[in-house]
N, C-alpha and C positions, 0 to 999 in steps of 0.2 A: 891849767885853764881856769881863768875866772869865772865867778856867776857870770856875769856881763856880758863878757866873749863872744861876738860875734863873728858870723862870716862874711866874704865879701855882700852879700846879698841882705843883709842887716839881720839876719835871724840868728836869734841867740843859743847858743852851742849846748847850753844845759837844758834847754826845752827841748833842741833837737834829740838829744844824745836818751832822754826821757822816753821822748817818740819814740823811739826805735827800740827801745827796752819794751815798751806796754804792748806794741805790735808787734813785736815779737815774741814773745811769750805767749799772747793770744792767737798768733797764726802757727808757733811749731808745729804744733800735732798734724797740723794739713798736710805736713812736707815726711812728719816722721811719727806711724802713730794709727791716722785713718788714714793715710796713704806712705806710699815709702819713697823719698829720692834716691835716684843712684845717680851718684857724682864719680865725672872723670876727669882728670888733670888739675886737680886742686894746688899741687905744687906748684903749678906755674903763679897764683895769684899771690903765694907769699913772696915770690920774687922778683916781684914788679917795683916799681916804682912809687914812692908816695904823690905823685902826682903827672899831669899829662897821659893819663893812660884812658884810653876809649874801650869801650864796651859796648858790640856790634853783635845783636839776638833776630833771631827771627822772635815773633811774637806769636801767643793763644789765649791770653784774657787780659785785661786790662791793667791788673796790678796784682794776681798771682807770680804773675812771671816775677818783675821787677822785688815784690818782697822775698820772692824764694833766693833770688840773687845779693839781698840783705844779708839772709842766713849762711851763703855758701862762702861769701867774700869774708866775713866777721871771722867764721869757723876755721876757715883756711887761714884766716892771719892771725889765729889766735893757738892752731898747732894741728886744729884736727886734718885727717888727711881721708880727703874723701866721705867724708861724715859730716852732719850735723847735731851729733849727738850730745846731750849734756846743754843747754839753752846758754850758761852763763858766759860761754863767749860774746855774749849779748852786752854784759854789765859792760864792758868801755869797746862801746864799738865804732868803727870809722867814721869820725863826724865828716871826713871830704867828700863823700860820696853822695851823688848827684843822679840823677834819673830825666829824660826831657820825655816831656808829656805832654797831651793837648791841651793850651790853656780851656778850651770847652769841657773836655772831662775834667779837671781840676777844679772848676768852679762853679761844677753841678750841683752842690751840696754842703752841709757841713762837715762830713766824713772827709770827703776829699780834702775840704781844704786844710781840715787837720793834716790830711795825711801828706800834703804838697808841703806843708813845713818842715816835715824828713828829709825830704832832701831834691822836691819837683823844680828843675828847669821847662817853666810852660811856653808853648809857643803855639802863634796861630797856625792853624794848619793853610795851607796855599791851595789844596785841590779840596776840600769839602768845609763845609760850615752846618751847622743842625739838620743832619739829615739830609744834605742839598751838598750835589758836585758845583765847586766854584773856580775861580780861577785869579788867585789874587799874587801879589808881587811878594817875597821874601821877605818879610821882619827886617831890618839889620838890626835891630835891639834883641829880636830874639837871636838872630846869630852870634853876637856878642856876648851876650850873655853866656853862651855853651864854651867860646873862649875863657872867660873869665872862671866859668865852672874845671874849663881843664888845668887852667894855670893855678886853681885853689887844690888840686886833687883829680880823685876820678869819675868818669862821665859811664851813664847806660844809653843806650839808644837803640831805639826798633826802627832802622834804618825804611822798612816797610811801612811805616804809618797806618798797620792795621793787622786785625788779629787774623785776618783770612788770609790761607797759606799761599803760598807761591804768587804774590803781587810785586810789580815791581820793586827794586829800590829808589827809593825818591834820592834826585839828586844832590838834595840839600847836607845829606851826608857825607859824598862825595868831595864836595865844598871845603867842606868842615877839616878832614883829613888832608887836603892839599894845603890848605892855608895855613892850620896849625900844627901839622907834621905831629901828630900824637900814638903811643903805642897804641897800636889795634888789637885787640883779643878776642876773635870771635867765640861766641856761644851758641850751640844747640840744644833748645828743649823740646820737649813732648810729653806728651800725657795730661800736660793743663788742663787743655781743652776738650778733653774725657772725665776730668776731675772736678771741676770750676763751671758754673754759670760765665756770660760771655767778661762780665765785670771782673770776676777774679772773686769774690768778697763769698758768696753762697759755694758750700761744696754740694754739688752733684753727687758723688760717685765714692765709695771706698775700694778701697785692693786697688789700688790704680799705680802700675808701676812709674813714678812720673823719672825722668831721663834728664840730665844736666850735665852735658859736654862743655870742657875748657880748652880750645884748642890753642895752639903758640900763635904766638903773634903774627899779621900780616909782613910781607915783605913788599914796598911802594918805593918808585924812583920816584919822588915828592915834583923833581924840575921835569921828567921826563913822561910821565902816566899823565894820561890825560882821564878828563870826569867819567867817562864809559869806561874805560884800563879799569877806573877804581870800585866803580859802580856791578862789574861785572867779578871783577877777584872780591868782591862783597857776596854776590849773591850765590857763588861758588863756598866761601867761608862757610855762610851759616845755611845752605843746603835747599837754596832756594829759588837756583837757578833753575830755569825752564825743560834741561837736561836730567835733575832728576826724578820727573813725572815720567820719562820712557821706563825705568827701572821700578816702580811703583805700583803694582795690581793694581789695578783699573778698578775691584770691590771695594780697594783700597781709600781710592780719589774717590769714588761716590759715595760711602761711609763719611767722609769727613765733608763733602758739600751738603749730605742730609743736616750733619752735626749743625755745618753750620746759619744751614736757612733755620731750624730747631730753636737755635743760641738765637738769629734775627729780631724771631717775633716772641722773645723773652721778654720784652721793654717797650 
């Protein structure tokens, strides 16, 4: 790789590959240290693909999740199994790797926009804008964009577009997966949002056992599944279908609605 090197997005791969050294070393200890990850199915991510492969999470802070999945992708393709132990899997880590985020959080600050150089595919959201439910038509530049992010390598997405649990899935993922037929992996985490302020960036909480599921790939008739088929074996993947609120202590569900009016009026 040259100094110069870019990707398709013009960002150059030695500032990136930087990024993700500084933030990572400055966020381990969140994952392993003052709190502990426990990682399941790590094998699968070394046996993927160098590219076209999607990454479908539920969400609980804004970019805790997404950098903890920094650490687990690098680690597992770098040998450890199930661990994040030992940071240097850090020093060459996957420059393809892409995250889609809200162009409004990403350009809230200087932090962000540092940190949308690592590797943020930003896009407008369609149902809300500052605060306010809106209702606007789909980007195609940002949908292209997450094309061009799959054909360079691999994509994150919180198919939910928000850090409060069991909300629909927005269609637009849906979409995405019909049109470019990309491996699907879904992931489940927990404990973020016990551990993490709503942003991800302040830690709340120590001893917090945080949870990070890899599960196998979706299985899609791409000509045959229609956007609901894919929308609902999504929300079923990453555990967030409507179905598993019956199974879930009711102290449970109201514990996590107190959390998150708490997390609300943080900002």
């Amino acid at each position: 790789m040259g100094l110069f090197t870019k990707n398709p997005f013009g960002h150059y791969l030695f500032i990136k590959k930087w990024l993700i050294r500084i933030f990572g070393v400055l966020s381990h200890r969140r994952y392993r240290g003052f709190n502990e990850l426990n990682i399941e199915g790590s094998e699968i991510i070394k046996n993927l693909p160098d590219t076209k492969v999607l990454f479908v999470s539920n969400h609980q802070t804004y970019f805790a999740d997404v950098t903890a999945m920094f650490h687990v992708f690098n680690a597992s393709l770098s040998g450890r199994v199930d661990n994040i132990k030992n940071v240097g899997y850090l020093w060459q880590p996957k420059l393809n790797l892409y995250y889609v985020a809200a162009k409004e959080t990403m350009q809230a600050g200087l932090l962000t926009r540092i940190m949308a150089y690592a590797g943020a595919i930003t896009v407008e959201r369609t149902w809300r804008s500052k605060g306010k439910d809106v209702k606007r038509e789909v980007n195609k530049e940002d949908t292209d964009n997450i094309g061009i992010a799959l054909k360079d390598g691999w994509v994150i997405t919180f198919p939910q577009g928000t850090t409060k649990p069991f909300k629909p899935i927005r269609k637009g993922t849906a979409y995405i997966i019909k049109q470019h037929k990309p491996i699907v992996i879904p992931i489940v985490i927990d404990g973020f949002r016990r551990s993490f302020d709503k942003k991800g960036i302040r830690l709340k909480k120590r001893g917090i056992l945080q949870s990070f599921q890899i599960k196998p790939a979706l299985e899609f008739d791409y000509e045959n599944d229609s956007i609901e088929d894919i929308v609902e074996k999504l929300e079923y993947a990453i555990e967030q279908h409507s179905s598993f609120l019956k199974v879930i202590p009711q102290e449970e569900i109201d514990d996590m609605e107190k959390l998150n009016e708490e997390r609300k009026w943080e900002y």
